[in-house]
C-alpha positions as CSV (number, residue, x, y, z in Angstrom):
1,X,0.0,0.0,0.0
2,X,1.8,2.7,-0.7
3,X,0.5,5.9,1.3
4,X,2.6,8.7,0.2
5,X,0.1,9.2,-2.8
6,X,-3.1,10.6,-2.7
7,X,-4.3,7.6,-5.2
8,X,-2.6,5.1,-7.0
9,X,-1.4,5.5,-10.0
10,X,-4.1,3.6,-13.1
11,X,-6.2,2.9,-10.6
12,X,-9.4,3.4,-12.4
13,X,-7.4,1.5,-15.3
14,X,-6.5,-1.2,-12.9
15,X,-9.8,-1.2,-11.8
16,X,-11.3,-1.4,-15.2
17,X,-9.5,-4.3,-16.0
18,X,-10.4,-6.1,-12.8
19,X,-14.3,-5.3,-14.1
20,X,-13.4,-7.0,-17.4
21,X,-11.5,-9.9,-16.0
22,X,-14.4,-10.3,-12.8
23,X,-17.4,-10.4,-15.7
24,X,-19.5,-10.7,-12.7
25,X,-18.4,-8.9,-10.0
26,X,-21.5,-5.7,-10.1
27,X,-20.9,-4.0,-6.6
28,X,-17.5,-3.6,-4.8
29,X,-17.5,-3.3,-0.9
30,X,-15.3,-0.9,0.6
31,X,-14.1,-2.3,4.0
32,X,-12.4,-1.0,7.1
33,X,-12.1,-2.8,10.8
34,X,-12.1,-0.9,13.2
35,X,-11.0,-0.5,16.9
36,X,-13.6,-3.1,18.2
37,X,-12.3,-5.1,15.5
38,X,-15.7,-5.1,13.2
39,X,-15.7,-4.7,10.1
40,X,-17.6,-1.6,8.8
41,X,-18.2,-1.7,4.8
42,X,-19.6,0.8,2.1
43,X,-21.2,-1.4,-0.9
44,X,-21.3,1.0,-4.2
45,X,-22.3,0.2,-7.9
46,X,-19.2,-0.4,-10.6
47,X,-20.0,3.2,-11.9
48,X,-19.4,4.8,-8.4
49,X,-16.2,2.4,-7.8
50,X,-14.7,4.0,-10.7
51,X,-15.7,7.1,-9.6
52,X,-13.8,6.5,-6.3
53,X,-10.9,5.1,-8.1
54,X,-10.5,8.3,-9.9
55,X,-10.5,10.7,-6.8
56,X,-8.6,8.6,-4.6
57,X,-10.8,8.3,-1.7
58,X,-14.5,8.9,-0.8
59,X,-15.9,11.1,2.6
60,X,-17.9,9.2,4.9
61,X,-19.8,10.0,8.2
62,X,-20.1,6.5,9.0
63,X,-16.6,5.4,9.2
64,X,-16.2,8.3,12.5
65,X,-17.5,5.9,14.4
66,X,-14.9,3.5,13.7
67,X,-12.8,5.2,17.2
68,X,-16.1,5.0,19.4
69,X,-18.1,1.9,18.5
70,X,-17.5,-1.1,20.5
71,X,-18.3,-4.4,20.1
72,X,-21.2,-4.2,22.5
73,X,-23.1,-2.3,19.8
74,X,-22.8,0.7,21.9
75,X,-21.0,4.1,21.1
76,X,-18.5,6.0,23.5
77,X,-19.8,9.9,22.4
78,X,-16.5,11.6,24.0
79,X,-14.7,9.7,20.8
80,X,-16.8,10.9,18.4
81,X,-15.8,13.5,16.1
82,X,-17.3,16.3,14.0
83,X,-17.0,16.2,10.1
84,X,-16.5,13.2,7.4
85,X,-13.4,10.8,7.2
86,X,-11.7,10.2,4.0
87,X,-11.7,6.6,3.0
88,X,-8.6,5.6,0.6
89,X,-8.8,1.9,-0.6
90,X,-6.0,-0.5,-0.6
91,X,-6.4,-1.1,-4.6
92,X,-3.7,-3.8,-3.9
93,X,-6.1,-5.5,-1.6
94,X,-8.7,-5.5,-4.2
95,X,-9.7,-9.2,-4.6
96,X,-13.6,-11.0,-6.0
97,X,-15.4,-12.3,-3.2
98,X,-15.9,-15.9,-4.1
99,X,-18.4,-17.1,-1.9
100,X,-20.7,-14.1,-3.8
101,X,-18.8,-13.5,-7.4
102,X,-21.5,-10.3,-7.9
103,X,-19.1,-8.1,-5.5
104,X,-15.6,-7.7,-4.9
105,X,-13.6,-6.3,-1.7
106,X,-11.3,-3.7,-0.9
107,X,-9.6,-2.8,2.2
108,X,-9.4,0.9,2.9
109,X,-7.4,3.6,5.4
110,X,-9.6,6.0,7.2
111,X,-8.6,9.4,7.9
112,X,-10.1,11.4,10.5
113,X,-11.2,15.1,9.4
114,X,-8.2,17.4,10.6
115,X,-10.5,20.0,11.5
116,X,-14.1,19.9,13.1
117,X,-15.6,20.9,9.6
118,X,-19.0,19.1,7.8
119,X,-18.0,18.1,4.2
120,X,-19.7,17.8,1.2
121,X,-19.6,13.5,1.2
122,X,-19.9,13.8,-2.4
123,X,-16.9,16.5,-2.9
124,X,-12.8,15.9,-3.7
125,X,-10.2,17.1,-2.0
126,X,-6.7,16.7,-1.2
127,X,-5.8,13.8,0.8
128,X,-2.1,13.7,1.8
129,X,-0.6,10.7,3.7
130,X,2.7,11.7,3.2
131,X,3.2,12.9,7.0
132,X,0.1,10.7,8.5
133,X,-2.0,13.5,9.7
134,X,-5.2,12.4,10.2
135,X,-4.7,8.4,10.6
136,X,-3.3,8.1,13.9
137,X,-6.6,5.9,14.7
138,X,-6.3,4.1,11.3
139,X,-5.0,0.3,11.9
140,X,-4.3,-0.2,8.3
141,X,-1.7,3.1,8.5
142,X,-0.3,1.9,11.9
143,X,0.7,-1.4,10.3
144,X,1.9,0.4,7.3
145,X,4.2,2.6,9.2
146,X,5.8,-0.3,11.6
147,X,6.2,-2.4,8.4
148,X,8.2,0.5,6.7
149,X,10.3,1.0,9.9
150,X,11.1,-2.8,9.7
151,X,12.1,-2.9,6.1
152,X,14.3,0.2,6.4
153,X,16.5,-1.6,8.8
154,X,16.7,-4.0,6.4
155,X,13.8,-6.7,8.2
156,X,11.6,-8.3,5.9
157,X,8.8,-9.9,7.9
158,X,6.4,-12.4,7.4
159,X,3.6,-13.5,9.0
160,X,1.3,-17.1,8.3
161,X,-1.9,-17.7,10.6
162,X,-3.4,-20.6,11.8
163,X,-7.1,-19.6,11.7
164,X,-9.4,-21.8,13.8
165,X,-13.4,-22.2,14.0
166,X,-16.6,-23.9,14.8
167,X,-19.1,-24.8,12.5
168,X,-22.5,-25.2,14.1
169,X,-26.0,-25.0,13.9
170,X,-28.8,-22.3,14.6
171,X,-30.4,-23.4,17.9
172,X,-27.7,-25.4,19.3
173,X,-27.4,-25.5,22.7
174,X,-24.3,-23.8,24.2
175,X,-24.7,-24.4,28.1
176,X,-22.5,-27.4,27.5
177,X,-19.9,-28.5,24.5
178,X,-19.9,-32.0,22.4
179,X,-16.2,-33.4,23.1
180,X,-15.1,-36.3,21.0
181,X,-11.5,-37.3,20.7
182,X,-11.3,-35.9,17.0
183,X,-8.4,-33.9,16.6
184,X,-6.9,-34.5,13.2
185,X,-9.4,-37.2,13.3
186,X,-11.3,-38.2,10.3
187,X,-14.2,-38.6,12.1
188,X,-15.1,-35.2,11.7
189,X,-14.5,-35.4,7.8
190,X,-17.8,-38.0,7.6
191,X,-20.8,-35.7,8.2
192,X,-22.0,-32.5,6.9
193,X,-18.3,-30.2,7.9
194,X,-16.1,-31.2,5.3
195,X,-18.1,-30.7,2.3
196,X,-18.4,-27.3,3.9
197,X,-14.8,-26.8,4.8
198,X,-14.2,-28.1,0.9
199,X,-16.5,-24.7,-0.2
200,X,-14.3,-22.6,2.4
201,X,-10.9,-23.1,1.4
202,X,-11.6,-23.4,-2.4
203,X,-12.9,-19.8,-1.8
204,X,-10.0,-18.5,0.1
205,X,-7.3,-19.8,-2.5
206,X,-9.6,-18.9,-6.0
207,X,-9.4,-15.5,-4.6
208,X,-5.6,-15.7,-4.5
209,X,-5.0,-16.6,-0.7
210,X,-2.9,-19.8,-0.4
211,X,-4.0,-22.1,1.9
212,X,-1.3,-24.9,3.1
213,X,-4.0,-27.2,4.7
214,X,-6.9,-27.4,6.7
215,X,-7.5,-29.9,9.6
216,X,-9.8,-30.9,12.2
217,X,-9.0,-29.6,15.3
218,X,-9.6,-29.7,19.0
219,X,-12.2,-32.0,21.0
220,X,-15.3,-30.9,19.6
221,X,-16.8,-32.0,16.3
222,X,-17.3,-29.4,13.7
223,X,-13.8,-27.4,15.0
224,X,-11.2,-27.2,12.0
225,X,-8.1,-25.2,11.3
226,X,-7.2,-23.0,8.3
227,X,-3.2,-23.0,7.6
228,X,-2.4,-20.1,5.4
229,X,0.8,-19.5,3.7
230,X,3.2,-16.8,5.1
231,X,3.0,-13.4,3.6
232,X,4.1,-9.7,3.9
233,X,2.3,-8.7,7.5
234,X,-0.3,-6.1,5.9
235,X,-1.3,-9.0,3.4
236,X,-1.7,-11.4,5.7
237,X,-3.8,-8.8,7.7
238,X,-6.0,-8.1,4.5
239,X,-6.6,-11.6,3.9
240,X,-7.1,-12.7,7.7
241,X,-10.3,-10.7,6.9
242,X,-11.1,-11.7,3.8
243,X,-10.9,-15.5,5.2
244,X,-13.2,-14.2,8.1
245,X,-16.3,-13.0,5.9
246,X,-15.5,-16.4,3.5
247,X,-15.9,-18.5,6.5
248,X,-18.7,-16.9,8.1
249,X,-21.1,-16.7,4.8
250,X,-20.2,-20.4,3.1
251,X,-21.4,-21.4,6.3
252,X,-24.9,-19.1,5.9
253,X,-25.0,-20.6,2.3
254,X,-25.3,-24.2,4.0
255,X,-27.7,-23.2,6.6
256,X,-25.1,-23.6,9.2
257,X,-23.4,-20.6,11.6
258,X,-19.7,-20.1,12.0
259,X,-17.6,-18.4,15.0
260,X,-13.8,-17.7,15.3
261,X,-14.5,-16.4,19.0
262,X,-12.1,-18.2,21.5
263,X,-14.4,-20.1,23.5
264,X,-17.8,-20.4,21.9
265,X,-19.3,-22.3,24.9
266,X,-20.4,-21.5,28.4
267,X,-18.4,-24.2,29.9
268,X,-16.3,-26.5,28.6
269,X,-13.6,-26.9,25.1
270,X,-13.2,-26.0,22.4
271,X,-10.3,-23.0,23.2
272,X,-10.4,-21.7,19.2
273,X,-7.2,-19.1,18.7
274,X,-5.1,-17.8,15.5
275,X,-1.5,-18.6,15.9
276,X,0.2,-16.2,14.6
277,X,3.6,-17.3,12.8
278,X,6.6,-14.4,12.6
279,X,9.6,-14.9,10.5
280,X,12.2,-11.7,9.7
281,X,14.5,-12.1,6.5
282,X,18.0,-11.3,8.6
283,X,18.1,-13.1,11.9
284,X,22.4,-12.9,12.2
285,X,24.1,-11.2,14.5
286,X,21.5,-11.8,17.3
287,X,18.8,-10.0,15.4
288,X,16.6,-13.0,15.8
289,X,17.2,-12.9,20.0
290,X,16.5,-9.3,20.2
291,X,13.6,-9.2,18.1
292,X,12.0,-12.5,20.8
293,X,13.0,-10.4,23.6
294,X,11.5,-6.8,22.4
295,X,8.1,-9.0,21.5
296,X,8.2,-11.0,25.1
297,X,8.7,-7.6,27.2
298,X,5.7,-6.3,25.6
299,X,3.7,-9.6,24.8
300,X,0.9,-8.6,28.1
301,X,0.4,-5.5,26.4
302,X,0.3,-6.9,22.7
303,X,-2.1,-9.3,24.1
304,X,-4.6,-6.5,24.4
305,X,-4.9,-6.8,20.7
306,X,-4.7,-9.9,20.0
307,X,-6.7,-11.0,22.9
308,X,-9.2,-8.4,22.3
309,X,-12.5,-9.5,23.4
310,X,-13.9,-9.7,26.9
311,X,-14.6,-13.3,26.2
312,X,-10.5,-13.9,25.4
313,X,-9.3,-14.2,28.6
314,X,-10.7,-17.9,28.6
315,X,-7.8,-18.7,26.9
316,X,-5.2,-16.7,28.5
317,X,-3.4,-17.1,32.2
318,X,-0.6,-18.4,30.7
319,X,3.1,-17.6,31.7
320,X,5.0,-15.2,29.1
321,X,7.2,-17.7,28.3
322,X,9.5,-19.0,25.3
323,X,10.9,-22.6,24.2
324,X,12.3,-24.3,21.3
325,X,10.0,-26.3,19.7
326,X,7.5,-26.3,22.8
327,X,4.2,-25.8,21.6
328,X,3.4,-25.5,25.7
329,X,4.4,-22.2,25.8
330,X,3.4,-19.1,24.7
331,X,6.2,-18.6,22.0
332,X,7.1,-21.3,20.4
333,X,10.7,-20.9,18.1
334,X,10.5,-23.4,15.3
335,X,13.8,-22.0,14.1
336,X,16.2,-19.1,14.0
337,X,14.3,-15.7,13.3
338,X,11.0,-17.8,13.2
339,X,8.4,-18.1,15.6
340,X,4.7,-19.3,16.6
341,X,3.0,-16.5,18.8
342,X,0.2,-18.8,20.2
343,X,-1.7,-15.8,22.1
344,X,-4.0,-14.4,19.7
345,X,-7.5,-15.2,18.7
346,X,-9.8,-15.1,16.1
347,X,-11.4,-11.8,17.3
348,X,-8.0,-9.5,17.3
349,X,-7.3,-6.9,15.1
350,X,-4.7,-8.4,12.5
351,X,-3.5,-5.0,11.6
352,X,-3.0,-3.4,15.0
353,X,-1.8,-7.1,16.3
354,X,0.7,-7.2,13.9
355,X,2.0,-3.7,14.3
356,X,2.3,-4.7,18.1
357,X,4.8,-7.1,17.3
358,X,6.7,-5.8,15.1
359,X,6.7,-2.7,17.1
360,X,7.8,-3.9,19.7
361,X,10.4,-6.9,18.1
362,X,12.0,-4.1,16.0
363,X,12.5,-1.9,19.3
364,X,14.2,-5.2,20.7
365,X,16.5,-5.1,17.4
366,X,17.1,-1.9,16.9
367,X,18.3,-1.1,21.3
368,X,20.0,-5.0,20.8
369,X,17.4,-6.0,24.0
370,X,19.1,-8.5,25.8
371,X,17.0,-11.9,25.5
372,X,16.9,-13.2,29.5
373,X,14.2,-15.5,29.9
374,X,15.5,-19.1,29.2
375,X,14.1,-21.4,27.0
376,X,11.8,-24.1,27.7
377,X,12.5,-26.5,24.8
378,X,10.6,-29.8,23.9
379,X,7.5,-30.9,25.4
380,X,8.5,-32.6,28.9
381,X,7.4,-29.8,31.1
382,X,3.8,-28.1,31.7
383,X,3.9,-24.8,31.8
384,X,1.3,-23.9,34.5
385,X,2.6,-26.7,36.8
386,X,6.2,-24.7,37.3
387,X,6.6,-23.8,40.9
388,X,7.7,-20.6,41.6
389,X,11.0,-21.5,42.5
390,X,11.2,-22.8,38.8
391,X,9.7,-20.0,37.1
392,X,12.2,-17.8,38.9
393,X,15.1,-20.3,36.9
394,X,13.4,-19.3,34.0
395,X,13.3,-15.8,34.4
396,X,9.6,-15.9,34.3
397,X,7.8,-13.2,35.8
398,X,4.8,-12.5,33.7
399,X,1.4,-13.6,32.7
400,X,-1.4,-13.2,30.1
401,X,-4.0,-12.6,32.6
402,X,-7.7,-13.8,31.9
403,X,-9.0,-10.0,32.3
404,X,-9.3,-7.8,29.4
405,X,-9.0,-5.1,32.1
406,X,-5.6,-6.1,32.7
407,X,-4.2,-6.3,29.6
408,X,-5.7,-2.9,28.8
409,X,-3.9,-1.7,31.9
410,X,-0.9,-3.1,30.7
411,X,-1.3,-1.7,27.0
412,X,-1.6,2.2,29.0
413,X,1.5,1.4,30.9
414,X,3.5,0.5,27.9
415,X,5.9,3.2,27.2
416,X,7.2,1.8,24.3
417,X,3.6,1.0,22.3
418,X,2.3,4.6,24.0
419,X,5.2,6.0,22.3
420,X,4.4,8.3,18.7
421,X,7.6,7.6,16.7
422,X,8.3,3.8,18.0
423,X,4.8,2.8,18.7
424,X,1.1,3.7,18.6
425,X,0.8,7.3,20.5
426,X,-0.5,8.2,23.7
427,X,-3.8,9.7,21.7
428,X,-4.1,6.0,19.8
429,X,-4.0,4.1,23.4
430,X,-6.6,6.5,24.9
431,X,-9.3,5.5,22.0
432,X,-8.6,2.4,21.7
433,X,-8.2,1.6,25.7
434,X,-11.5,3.8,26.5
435,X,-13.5,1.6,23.7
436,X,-12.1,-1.6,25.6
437,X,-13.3,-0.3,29.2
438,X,-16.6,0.6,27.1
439,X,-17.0,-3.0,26.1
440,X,-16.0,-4.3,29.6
441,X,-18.7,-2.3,31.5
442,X,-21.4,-3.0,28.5
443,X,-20.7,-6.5,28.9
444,X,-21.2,-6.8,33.0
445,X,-24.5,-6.6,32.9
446,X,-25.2,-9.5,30.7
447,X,-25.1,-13.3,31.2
448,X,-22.3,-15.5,29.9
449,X,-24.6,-17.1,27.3
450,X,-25.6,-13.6,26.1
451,X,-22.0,-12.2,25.7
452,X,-20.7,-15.3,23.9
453,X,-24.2,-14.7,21.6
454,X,-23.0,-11.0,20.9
455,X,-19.6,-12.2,20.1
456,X,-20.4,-15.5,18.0
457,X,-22.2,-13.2,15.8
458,X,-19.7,-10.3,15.5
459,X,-16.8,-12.8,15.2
């Protein structure tokens, strides 16, 4: 994405010839996630696509919401602000939707009005990204920048997900789970799922996403896992979405429902997540140890992203710990410069998740961090069975905590990820931390079945 133009050069050429090549792609959906990682959309005729393409970006008075809705359906009015923002798409991003050939998808950056001003939604303007003004709140910019910071030191990253979810149907009772030994089991493969799961992935990979495999998963029938190929962090953000609306209407089109929430029942498996796999291009001269110990001093924070929803913490209370090969612990290195980050979930925000770690990894390069938690290599010790006398050989003093609250108070205490120049900005951790709180109070009132309702719908 490259933001230091106001639009992309042949885009209403390129855009064109997308139409001609896409015979029936009618509509294209303009999409943007925002801090309560939803995904808020504009759906617009080919005509006014190629409209949009010309000038670059459209105004919106829907998309100011994106810093003060949460994912409680409620708005926070002291984040609201005046005016339109400018929406620029991502024409890189630009892909059909497959599981519905008539439209296509874009992802976009927002920018916020720079002054409190109401403007003509269907007027131009110049919209400069050159300096960033105005997309401090946008997680497709904050990724941008962090990826930029990376390369110029000469790190190219990667990043491949492991996307879980259930498959399930309307009605079905979730006071209590279905657990069957069928991980990587074909019994899960001989009912209604895989046909299903066929329609999923053959979706995901004719739009251009490579998927490695897909597998059951867990103890709970209808539970499989997505393995995507590695790509350049803001692609692999892009199509983290994209997989999330294929999944979620294949499963509509079979009269089924589908969730990527972390723990879709009121008691009981299965614990769904989204590994997250992070390789950089030059891990000599200890780059690889000082990246893993930027990301593990700031993982608790970081998990405030990936961990996002109130419901996440069902997964979490797990040591901040590192090993070789040890899928027990929270980073997993399966080689040099190339790990498994087994925190997030299926609800975080891949862009601002992302940035987080890289953030935070290229600080740890950048200062040479000193990596002093040991590794916990192979698979002969449980990680929350250490005694404290053992943790304290380890160097292990942290946890993911089960509270949202928590890691929010961690993210606000974070002086690198508050930080303008190497992280997000003290004005970025405000929003996003007061639309967390938001969703923590909104959420406290309800019943456990009724929040994991909310949140099986969202996510």
């Amino acid at each position: 994405m490259d933001q230091t133009k106001t639009k992309s050069t042949g885009s209403r050429a390129t855009l064109s010839k997308f139409f001609v090549s896409n015979p029936t792609v009618s509509f294209v959906r303009f999409c943007s996630m925002n801090l309560a990682s939803a995904i808020r959309v504009s759906v617009m005729p080919k005509e006014s696509a190629l409209d949009i393409a010309d000038r670059g970006f459209f105004a919106s008075s829907g998309t100011s919401f994106s810093a003060a809705s949460t994912a409680m359906d409620t708005l926070i009015w002291d984040n609201l602000s005046l005016g339109f923002d400018d929406i620029i798409p991502d024409w890189d991003s630009l892909r059909i939707c497959t599981f519905y050939p008539a439209h296509a998808m874009v992802m976009c950056a927002v920018r916020e009005p720079l002054e409190p001003e109401i403007k003509d939604s269907d007027s131009g303007g110049d919209v400069s990204m050159a300096t960033y003004d105005g997309f401090d709140l946008c997680p497709k910019t904050i990724l941008f920048k962090q990826v930029a910071r990376a390369a110029k030191s000469g790190q190219n990253i990667l990043i491949g997900l492991e996307l879980e979810l259930l498959l399930y149907e309307s009605g079905m009772d979730f006071t209590r789970s279905r657990t069957y030994a069928c991980s990587y089991n074909t019994s899960s493969l001989h009912g209604k799922y895989a046909p299903v799961m066929d329609e999923i992935v053959l979706d995901i990979g004719n739009a251009g996403i490579k998927v490695l495999k897909y597998h059951p998963e867990g103890s709970t029938d209808g539970v499989f896992e997505i393995v995507l190929a590695p790509y350049p962090p803001m692609e692999a953000a892009d199509a983290m979405i994209f997989c999330r609306e294929t999944i979620k209407t294949v499963a509509k089109k079979h009269g089924l429902e589908a969730t990527l929430m972390p723990m879709p029942f009121e008691k009981g498996p299965p614990r769904i997540g989204a590994h997250t796999n992070v390789s950089i291009s030059d891990p000599s001269n200890g780059n690889a140890h000082h990246f893993l110990a930027g990301v593990l001093d700031s993982l608790v924070a970081i998990s405030a992203f990936a961990m996002p929803s109130i419901e996440s913490g069902s997964r979490a209370n797990r040591w901040v710990q590192w090993g070789r090969l040890n899928k027990g612990c929270l980073v997993n290195e399966r080689r040099e410069g190339f790990w498994e980050i087994r925190c997030p979930d299926g609800t975080m925000n891949p862009y601002l998740t992302f940035a987080a770690i890289i953030a935070s990894g290229m600080t740890g390069v950048e200062t040479k961090k000193e990596l002093t938690l040991k590794p916990i290599n192979g698979l002969s010790m449980d990680m929350e069975t250490l005694t404290d006398d053992e943790r304290k050989n380890f160097g292990i003093k942290h946890n993911i905590s089960d509270s949202l609250g928590v890691l929010v108070d961690a993210l606000k205490d974070d002086k690198l990820l508050r930080n303008a120049e190497y992280g997000f900005g003290e004005r970025f951790v405000k929003f996003y931390s007061t639309v967390k709180t938001k969703e923590i109070e909104d959420g406290q009132p309800m019943t456990v079945l009724e929040r994991k309702e909310r949140l099986r719908h969202l996510f």
